[in-house]
N, C-alpha and C positions, 0 to 999 in steps of 0.2 A: 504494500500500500504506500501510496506517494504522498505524503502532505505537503503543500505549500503555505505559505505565508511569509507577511513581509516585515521588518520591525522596525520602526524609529533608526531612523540614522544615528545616534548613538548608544542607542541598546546596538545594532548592528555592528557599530565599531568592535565596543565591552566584546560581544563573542567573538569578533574575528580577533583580537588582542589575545582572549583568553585562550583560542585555540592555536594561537599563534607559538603561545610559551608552551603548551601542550603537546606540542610537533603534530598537531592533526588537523584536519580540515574544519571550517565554522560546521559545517553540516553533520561530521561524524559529532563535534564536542554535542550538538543541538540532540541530535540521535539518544545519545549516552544521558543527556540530563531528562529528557522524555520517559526515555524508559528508567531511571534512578525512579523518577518521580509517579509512574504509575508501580513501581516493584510497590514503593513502600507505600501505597493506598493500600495495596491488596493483600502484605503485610497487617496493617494497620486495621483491616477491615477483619482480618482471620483471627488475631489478638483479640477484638473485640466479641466476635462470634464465640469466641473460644472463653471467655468473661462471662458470659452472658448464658452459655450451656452448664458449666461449672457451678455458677450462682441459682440455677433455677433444676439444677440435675435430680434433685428430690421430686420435686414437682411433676418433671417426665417419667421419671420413676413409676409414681402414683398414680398417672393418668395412663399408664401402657398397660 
């Protein structure tokens, strides 16, 4: 899947700067912080789940 979009001229700069020190291309660093950032939603979201089945595990117990 392709995504495009376009950012502010200096947000644009900030990631060509940042992937500059990186040795990688704006697009792979853009790539890598996408996916950082949906890993730990779905982290984030499993933790929670995972709270929430723990906390209520008597409950399912009783009701199965």
């Amino acid at each position: 899947m392709n995504v495009v979009f376009e950012l502010p001229p200096a947000e644009g700069e900030k990631l060509r700067q940042a992937a500059e020190q990186l040795g990688i291309s704006p697009s792979e660093l853009a790539r890598a912080a996408v996916t950082d950032l949906l890993a730990e939603r779905d982290d984030a979201f499993r933790q929670a789940a995972e709270r929430v089945l723990r906390k209520n595990a008597e409950l399912y117990r009783r009701l199965a």
